[in-house]
C-alpha positions as a LaTeX table, in Angstrom:
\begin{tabular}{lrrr}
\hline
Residue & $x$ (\AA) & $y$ (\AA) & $z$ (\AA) \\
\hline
Unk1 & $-19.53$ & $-29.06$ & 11.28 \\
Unk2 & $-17.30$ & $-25.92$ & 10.73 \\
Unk3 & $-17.65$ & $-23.88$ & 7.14 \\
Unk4 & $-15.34$ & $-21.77$ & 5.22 \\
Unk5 & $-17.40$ & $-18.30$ & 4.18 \\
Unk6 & $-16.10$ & $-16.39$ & 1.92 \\
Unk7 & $-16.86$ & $-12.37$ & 1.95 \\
Unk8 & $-16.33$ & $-9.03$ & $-0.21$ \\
Unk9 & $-16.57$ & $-6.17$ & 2.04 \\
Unk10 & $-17.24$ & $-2.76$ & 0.84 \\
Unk11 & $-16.17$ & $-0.03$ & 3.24 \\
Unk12 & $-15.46$ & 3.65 & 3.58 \\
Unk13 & $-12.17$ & 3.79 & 5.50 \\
Unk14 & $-12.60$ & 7.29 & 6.43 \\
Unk15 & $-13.92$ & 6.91 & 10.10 \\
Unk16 & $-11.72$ & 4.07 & 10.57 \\
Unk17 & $-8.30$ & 3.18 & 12.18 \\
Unk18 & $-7.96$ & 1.13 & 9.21 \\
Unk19 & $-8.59$ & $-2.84$ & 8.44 \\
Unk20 & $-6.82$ & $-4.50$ & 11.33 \\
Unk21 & $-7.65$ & $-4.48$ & 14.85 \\
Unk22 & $-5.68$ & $-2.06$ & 16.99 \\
Unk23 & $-5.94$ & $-0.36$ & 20.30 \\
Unk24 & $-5.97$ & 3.36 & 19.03 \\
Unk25 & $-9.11$ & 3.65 & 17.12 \\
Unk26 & $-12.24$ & 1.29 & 15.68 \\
Unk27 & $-11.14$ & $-0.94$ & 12.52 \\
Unk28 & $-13.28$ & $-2.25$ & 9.98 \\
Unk29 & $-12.02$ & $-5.81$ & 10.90 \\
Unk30 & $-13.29$ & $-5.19$ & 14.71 \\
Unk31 & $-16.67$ & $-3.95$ & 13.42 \\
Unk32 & $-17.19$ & $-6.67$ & 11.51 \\
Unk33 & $-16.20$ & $-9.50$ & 14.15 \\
Unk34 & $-18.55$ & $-7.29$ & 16.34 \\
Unk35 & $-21.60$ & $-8.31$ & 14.06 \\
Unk36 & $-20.14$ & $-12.08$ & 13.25 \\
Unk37 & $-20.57$ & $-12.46$ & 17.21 \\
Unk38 & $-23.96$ & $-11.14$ & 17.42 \\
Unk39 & $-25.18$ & $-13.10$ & 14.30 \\
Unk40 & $-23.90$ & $-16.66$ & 15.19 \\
Unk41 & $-23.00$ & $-16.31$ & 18.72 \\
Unk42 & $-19.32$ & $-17.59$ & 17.91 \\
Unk43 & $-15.53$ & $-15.80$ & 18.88 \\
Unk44 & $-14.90$ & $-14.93$ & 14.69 \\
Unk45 & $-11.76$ & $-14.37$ & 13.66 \\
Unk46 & $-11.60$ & $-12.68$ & 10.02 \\
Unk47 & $-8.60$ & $-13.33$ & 7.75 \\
Unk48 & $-8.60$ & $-10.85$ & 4.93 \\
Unk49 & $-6.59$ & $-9.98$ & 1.66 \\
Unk50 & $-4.82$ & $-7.32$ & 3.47 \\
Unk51 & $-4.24$ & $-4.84$ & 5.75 \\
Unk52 & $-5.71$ & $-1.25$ & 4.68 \\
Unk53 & $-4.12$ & 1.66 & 6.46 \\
Unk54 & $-6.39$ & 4.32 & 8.03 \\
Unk55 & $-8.43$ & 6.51 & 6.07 \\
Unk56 & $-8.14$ & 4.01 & 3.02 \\
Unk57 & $-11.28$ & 2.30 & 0.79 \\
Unk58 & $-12.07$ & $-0.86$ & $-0.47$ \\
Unk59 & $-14.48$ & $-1.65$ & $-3.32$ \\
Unk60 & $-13.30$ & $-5.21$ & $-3.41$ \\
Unk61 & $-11.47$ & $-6.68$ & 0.35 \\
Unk62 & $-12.06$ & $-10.26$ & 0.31 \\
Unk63 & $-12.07$ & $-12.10$ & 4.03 \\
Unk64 & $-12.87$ & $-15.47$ & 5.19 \\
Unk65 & $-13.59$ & $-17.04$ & 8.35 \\
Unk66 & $-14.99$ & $-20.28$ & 9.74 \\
Unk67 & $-18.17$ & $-20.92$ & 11.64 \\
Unk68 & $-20.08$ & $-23.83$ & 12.83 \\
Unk69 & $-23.69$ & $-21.67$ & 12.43 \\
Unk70 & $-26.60$ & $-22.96$ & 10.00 \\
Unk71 & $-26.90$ & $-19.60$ & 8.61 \\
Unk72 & $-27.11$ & $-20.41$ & 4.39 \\
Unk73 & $-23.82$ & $-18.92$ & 3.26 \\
Unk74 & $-25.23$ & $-16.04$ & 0.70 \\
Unk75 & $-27.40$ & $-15.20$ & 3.85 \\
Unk76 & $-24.52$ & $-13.39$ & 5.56 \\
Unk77 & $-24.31$ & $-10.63$ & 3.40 \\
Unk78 & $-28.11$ & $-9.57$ & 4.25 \\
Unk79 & $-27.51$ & $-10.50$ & 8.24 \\
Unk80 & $-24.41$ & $-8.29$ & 8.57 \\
Unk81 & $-25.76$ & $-5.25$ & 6.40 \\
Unk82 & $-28.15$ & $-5.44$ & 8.68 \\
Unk83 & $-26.73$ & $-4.44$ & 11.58 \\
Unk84 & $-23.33$ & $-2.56$ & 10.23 \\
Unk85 & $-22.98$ & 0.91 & 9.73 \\
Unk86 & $-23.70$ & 2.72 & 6.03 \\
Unk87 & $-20.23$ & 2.70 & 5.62 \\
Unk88 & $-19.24$ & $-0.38$ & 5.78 \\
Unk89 & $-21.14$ & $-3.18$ & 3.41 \\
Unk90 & $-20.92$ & $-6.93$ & 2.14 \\
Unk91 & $-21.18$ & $-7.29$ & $-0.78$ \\
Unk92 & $-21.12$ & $-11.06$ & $-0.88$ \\
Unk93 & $-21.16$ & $-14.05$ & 1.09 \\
Unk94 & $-20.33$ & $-17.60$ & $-0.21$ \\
Unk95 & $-18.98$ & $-20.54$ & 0.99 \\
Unk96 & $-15.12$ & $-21.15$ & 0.24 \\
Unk97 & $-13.41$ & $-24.31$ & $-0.30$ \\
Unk98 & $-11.83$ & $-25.79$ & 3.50 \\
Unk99 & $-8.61$ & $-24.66$ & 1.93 \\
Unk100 & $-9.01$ & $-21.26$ & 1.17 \\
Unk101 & $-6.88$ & $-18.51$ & 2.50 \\
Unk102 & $-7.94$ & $-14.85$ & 1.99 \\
Unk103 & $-3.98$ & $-13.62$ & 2.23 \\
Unk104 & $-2.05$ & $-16.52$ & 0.97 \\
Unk105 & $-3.78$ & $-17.64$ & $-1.88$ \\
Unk106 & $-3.97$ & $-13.70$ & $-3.51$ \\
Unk107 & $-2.64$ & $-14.15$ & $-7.22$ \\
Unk108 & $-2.81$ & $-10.18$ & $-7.72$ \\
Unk109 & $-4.11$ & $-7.03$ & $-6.43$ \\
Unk110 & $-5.71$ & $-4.15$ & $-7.73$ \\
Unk111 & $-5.17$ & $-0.43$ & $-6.31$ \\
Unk112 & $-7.05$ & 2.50 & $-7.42$ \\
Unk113 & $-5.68$ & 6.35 & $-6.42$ \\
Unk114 & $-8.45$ & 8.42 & $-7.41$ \\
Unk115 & $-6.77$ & 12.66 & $-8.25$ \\
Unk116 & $-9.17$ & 15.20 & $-8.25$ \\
Unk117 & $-7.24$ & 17.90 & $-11.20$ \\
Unk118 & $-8.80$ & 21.69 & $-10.73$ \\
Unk119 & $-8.11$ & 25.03 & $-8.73$ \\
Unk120 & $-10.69$ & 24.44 & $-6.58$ \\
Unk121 & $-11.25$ & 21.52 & $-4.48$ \\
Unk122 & $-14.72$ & 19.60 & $-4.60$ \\
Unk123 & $-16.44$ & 19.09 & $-1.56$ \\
Unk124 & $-18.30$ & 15.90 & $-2.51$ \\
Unk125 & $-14.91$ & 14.05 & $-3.23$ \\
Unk126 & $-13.14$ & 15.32 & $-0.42$ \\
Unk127 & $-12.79$ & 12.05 & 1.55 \\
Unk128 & $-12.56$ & 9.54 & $-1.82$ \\
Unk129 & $-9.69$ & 11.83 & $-3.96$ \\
Unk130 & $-6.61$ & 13.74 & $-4.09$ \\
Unk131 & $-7.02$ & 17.81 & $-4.78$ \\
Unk132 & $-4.08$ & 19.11 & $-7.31$ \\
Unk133 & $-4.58$ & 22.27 & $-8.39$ \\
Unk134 & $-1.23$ & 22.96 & $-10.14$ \\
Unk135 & $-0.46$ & 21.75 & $-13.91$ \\
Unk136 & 0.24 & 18.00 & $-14.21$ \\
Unk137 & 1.72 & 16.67 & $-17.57$ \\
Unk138 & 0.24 & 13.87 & $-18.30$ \\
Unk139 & 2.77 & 12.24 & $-21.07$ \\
Unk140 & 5.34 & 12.35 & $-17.84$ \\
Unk141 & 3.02 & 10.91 & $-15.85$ \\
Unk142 & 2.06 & 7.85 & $-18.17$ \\
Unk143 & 5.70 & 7.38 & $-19.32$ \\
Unk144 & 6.75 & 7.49 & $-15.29$ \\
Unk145 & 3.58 & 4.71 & $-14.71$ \\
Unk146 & 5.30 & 2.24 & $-17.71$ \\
Unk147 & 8.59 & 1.99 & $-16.03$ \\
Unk148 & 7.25 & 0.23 & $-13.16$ \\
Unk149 & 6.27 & $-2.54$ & $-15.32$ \\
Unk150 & 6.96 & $-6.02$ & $-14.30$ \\
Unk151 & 9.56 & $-7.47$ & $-11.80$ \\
Unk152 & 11.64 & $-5.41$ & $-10.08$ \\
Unk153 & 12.97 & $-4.21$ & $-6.38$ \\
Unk154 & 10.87 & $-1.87$ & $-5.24$ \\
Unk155 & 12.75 & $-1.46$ & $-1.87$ \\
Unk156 & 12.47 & 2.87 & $-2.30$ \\
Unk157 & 9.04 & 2.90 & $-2.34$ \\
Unk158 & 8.24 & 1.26 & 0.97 \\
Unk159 & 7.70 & 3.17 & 4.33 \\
Unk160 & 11.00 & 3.37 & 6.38 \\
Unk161 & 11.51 & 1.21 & 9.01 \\
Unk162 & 9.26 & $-1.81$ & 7.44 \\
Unk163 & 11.76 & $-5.22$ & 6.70 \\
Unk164 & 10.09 & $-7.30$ & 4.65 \\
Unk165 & 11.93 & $-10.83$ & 3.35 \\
Unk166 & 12.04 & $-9.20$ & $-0.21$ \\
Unk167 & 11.41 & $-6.41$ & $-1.53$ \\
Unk168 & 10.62 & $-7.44$ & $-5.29$ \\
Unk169 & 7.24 & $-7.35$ & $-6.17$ \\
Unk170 & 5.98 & $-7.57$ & $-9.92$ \\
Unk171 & 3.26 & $-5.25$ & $-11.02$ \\
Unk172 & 1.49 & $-6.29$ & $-14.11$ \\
Unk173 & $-0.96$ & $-3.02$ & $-14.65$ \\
Unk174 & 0.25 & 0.49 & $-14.22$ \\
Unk175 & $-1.22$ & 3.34 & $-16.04$ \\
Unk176 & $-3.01$ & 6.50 & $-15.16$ \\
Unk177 & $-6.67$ & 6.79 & $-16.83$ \\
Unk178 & $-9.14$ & 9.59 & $-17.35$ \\
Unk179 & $-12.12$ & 9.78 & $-14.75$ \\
Unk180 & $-16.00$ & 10.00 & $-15.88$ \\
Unk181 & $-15.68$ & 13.44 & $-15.81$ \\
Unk182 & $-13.20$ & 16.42 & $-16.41$ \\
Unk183 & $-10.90$ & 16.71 & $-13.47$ \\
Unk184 & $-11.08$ & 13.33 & $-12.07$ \\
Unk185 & $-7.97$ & 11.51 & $-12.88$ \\
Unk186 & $-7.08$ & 7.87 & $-11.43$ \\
Unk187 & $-3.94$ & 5.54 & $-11.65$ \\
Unk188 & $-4.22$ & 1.70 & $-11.56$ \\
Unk189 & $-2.17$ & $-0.77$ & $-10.26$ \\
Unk190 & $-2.11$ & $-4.51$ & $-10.18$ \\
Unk191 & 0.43 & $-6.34$ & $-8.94$ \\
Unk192 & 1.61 & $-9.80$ & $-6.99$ \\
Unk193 & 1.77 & $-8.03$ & $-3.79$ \\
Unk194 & 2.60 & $-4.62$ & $-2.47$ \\
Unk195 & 4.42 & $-3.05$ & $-0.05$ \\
Unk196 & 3.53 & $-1.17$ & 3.17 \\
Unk197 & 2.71 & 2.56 & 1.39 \\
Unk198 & 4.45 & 1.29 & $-1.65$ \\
Unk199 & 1.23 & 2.60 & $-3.70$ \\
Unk200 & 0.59 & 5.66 & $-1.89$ \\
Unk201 & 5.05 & 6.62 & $-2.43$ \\
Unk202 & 4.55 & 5.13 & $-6.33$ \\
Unk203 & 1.64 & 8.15 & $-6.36$ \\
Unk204 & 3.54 & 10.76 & $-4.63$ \\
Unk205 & 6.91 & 10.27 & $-6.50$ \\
Unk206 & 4.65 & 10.35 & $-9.85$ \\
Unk207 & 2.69 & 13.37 & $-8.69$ \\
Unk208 & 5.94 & 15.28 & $-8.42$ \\
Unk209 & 7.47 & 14.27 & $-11.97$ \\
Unk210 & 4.58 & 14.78 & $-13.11$ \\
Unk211 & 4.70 & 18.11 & $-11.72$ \\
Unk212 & 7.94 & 18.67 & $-12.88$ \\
Unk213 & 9.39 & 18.77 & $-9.47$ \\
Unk214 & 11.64 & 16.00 & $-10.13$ \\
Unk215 & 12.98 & 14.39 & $-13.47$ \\
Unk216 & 11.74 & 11.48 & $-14.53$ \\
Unk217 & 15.03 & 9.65 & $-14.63$ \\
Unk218 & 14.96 & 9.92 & $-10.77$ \\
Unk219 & 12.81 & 6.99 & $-11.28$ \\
Unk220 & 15.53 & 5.14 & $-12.57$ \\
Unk221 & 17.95 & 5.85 & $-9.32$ \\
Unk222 & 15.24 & 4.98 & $-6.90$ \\
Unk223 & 14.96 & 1.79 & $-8.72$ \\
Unk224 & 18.32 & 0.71 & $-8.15$ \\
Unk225 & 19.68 & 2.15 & $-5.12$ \\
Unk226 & 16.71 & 1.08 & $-3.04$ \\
Unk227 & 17.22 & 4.16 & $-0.94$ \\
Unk228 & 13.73 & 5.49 & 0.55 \\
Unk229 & 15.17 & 9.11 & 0.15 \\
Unk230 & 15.41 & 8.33 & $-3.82$ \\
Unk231 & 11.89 & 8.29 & $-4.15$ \\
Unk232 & 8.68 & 10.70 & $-2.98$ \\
Unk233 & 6.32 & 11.56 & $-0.51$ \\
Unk234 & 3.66 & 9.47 & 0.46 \\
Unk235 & 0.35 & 10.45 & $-1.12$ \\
Unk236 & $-2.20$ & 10.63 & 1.44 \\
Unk237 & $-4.47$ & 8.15 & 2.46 \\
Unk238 & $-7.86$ & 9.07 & 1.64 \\
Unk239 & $-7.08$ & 8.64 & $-2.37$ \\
Unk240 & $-6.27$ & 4.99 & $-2.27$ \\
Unk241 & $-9.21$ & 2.15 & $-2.81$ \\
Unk242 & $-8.83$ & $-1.49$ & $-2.98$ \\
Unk243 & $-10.00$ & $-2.00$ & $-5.95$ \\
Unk244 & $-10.06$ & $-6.01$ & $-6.76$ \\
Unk245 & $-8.42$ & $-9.13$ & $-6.29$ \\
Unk246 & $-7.88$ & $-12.38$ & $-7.78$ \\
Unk247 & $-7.22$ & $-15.81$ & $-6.50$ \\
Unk248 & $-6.56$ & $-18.98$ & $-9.22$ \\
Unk249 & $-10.75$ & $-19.43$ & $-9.10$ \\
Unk250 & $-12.23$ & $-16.72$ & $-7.20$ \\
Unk251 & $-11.92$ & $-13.06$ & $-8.83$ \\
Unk252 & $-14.25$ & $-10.32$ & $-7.28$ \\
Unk253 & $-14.99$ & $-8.61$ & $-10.60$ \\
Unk254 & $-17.23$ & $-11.49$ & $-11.11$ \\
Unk255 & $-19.44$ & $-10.05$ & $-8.03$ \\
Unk256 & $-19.87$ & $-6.64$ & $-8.27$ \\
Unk257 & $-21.32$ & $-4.19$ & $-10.59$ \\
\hline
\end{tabular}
């Protein structure tokens, strides 16, 4: 009789071609399927939350797939961290209701862009944040954060090229927050969905008001035209970690430490 398990992975997205299986580099997904097949024998296909690009983190990327194996569903965690690499890690392993969908069912989505704020660039952080080393004003950058509050079309801050059906999204958290320790500076997002690089253009169009390289009423124009050109660069990669996601009765904060 086929199961619905339910995981949180944990992964390091540095060494990886990202989540999704692709023919130019090893993804987390393929890694994973890898140990499924060695551990129950079975073809696995994993569904997850969504797609993280290369280079990206997740503390919190919730997948599901089905099996017919005996294996005791909080067993799966220990069988896979068994065999995976150190950087990649479940966290935990359930069983999931027959009509559970790791994409469709997502009621929001938490991001996490981690900054690292000196001259000098720290070594230990160099795959996890973001080195700035000229001033950033912080009032810009919270004010610039608040305006992308709630429902709106976020159509400029998507990566050219892409055609989604819409482009409105809603985005219920958006503020920038002090790290445990001078220098370390993170933004947080939630929202109902995102974009492909929407977070990592939000970052790199704040980055520059911020840095007073553009006004903050450029926001504004980016907003309403749409126009990819309105907005910034695309922050790179190695900044951004899933951070948590919801569904109406599953919500991975309840799982981790």
């Amino acid at each position: 009789m086929s199961r619905r398990i339910r995981l949180i992975l944990q992964y390091d997205g540095t060494a990886y071609a990202g989540w999704q299986v692709q023919p130019n580099g090893l993804a987390v997904q393929e890694r994973l399927e890898q140990e499924l097949h060695k551990i129950t024998g079975e073809e696995i296909r994993l569904h997850a939350s969504g797609r993280t690009d290369s280079g990206v983190h997740a503390r919190a990327q919730v997948t599901h797939f089905d099996t017919e194996s005996r294996i005791p569903a909080d067993k799966f965690a220990y069988a896979l961290n068994a065999g995976l690499p150190g950087d990649i890690r479940v966290a935990y392993s359930g069983e999931a209701p027959a009509d559970f969908h790791a994409r469709f069912d997502v009621r929001r989505k938490h991001y996490r862009y981690a900054l690292w704020h000196a001259p000098h660039a720290d070594p230990f952080l160099r795959n996890t944040a973001l080195h700035i080393h000229h001033p950033l004003d912080g009032d810009l950058l919270q004010a610039a954060a608040a305006r992308l509050l709630g429902e709106q079309d976020f159509g400029a801050f998507k990566a050219a090229g892409i055609q989604p059906k819409s482009t409105r999204r809603t985005l219920y958290i958006s503020r920038w927050e002090a790290g445990e320790r001078p220098g370390l500076m993170y933004y947080h997002v939630a929202g109902s969905g995102f974009l492909y690089n929407m977070v990592r253009i939000l970052v790199g169009t704040m980055l520059e008001i911020g840095g007073g390289r553009r006004p903050l009423s450029s926001l504004e124009e980016a907003l309403q035209s749409g126009r990819r050109e309105a907005a910034g660069p695309t922050a790179p990669a190695h900044g951004l970690m899933l951070w948590r996601v919801e569904y109406p009765d599953f919500d991975t904060e309840a799982f981790l430490p």
